[in-house]
C-alpha positions in Angstrom: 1.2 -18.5 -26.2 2.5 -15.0 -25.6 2.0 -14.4 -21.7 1.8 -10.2 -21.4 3.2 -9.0 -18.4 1.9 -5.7 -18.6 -1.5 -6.2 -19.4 -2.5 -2.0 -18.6 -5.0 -0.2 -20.9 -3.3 2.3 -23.1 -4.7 5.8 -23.5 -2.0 7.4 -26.0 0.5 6.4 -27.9 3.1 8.8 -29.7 6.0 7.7 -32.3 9.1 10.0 -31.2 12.5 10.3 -33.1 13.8 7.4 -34.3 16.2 4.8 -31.8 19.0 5.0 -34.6 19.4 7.6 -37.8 19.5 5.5 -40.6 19.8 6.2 -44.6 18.2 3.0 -45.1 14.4 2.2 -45.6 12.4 4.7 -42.7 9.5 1.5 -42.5 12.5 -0.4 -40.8 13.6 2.0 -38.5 13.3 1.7 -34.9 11.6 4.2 -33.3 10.9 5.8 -29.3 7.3 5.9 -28.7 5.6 7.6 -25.5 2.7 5.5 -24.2 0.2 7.1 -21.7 -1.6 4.6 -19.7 -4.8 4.2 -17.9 -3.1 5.6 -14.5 -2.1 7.9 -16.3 1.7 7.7 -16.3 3.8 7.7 -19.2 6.0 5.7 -20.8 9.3 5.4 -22.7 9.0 2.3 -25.0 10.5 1.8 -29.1 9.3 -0.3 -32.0 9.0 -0.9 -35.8 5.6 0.7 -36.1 2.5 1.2 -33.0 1.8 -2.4 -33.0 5.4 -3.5 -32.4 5.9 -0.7 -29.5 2.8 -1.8 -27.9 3.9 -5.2 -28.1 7.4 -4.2 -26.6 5.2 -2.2 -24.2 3.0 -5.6 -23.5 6.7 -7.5 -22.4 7.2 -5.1 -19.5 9.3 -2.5 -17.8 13.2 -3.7 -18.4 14.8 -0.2 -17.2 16.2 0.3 -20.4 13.7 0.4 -23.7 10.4 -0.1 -21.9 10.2 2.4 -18.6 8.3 4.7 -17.1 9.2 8.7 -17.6 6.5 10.1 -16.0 4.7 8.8 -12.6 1.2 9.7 -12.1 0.3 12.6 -10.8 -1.0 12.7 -7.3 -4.8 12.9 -7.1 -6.1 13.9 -4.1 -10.3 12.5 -5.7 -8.9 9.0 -6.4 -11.2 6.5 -5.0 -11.1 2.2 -4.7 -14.0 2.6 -7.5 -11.2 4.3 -9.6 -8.6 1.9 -9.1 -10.3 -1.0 -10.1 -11.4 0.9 -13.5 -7.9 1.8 -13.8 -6.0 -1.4 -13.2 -9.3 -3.5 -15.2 -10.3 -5.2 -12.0 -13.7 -7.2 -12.8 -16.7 -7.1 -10.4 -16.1 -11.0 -10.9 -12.5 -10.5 -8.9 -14.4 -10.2 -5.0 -11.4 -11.3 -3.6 -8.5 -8.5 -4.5 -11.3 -5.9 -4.2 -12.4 -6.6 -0.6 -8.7 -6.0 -0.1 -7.9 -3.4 -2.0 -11.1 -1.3 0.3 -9.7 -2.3 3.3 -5.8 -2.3 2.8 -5.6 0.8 0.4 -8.7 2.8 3.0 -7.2 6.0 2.3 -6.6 8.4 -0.5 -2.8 8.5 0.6 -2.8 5.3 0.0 -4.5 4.5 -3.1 -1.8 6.7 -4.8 1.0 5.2 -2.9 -0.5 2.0 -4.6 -0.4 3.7 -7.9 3.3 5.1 -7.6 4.5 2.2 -7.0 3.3 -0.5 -9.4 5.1 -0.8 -12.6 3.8 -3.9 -14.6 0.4 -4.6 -14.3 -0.9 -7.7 -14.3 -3.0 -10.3 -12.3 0.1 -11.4 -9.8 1.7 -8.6 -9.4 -1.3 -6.3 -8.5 -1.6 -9.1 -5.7 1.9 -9.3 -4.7 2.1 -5.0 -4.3 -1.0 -5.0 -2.5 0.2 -7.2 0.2 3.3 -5.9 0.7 2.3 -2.6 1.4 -0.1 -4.4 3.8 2.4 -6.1 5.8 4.5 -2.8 6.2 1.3 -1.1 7.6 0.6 -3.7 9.5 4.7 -2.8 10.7 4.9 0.4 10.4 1.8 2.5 10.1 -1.1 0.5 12.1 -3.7 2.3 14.0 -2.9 4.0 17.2 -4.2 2.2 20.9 -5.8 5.3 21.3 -8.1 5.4 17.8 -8.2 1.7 17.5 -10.3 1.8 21.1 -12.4 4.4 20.3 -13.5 2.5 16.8 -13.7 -0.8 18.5 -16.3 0.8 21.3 -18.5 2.7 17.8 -18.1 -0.6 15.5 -16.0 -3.5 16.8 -16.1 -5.4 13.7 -15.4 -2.8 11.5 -12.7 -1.4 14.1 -11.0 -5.5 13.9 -11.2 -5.1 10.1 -9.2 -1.9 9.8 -6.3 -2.8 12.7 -6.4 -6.5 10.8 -6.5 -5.2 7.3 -8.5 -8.0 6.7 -12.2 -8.5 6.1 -13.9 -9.1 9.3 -17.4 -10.6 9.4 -19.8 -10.4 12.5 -19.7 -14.5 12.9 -15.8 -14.1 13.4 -16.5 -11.6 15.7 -18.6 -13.7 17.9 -16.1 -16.2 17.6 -13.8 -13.8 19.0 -15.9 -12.6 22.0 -16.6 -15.7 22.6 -12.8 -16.8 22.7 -12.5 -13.6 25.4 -11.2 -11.3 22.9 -11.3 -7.9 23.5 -9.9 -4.6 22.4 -7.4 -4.8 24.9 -5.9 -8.5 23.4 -6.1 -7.8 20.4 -3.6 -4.7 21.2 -1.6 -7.0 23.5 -1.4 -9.8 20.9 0.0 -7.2 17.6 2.0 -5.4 19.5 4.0 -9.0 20.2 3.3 -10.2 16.4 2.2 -7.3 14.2 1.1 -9.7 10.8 -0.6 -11.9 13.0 -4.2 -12.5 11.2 -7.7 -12.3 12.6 -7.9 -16.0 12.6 -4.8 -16.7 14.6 -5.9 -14.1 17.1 -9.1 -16.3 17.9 -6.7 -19.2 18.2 -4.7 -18.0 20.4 -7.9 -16.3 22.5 -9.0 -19.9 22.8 -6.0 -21.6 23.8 -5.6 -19.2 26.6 -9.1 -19.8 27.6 -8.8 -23.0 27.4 -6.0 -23.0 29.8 -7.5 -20.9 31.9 -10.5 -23.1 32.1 -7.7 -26.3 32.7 -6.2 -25.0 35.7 -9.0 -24.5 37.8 
């Protein structure tokens, strides 16, 4: 069974000059093609005919035959709802969307998403996603100042967006119950940045609990 690893829609597909000049039969020339796909970047990819260069297309980026020539132009409109049309996410697939809303929950980062997947497919739309969320997690979190003033509006949503991580009101009460606060939760990423929601209520507890044990 023939595994694709670039399973992305095609929107265009154009036969170019051929790989080779050859005197010999023209149906058995390799050809470029330029493929425009459904993110609308465009690609450099050769074949017998269309359905061998979409096939070649279908094996992946190897830097060489199959590449992209064009990235995909910024746009400023793109939206999660976009995305997921682009890149063939199902409404079946809750999982990878929940993230996608929260990790990629801005329009910078939606194209950032988009400029930087090449193949796309089931893994490694997962694998890019999370990647760029541990590096904002590193490098780009929310500020003390605006993650206090969310958490005193909307705590759980305020959690959800300095976790990158789906954040229901039940783990919330867990947490306030633990003794978390705005100020921990600060305290706790600035020592361990990709430290999860659920390890932060673990750690809440623990301390509680040892606060409780030495009295």
């Amino acid at each position: 069974m023939n595994k694709k690893a670039n399973k992305q829609a095609i929107i265009d597909i154009i036969r170019m000059k051929p790989v080779w000049e050859s005197e010999e039969d023209t149906e058995k020339e390799l050809h470029y093609y330029h493929i425009t796909d459904a993110l609308n970047r465009k690609w450099q990819t050769i074949g017998l005919n269309v359905s061998d260069a979409i096939q070649v297309f279908e094996n992946g980026n190897d830097d060489n035959w199959t590449r992209i020539i064009e990235p995909a132009p910024y746009n400023p409109d793109l939206s999660t709802n976009d995305l997921f049309n682009m890149l063939n996410i199902s409404p079946e697939a809750a999982g990878i969307r929940n993230d996608m809303q929260i990790i990629l929950n801005t329009v910078e980062r939606r194209n950032e998403y988009v400029s930087r997947i090449v193949n796309v497919n089931r893994e490694s739309r997962f694998l890019l996603l999370h990647q760029m969320k541990d590096e904002y997690l590193q490098h780009d979190q929310l500020t003390d100042e605006q993650f206090m003033q969310l958490y005193a509006v909307n705590p759980v949503e305020a959690l959800s967006i300095y976790f990158l991580q789906s954040i229901n009101i039940i783990s919330y009460w867990e947490w306030k119950a633990a003794g978390g606060t705005a100020e921990k939760a600060i305290q706790y990423k600035r020592e361990e940045p990709l430290l999860s929601f659920i390890q932060a209520i673990e750690r809440a507890e623990d301390e509680a609990r040892g606060i409780t044990s030495g009295f």
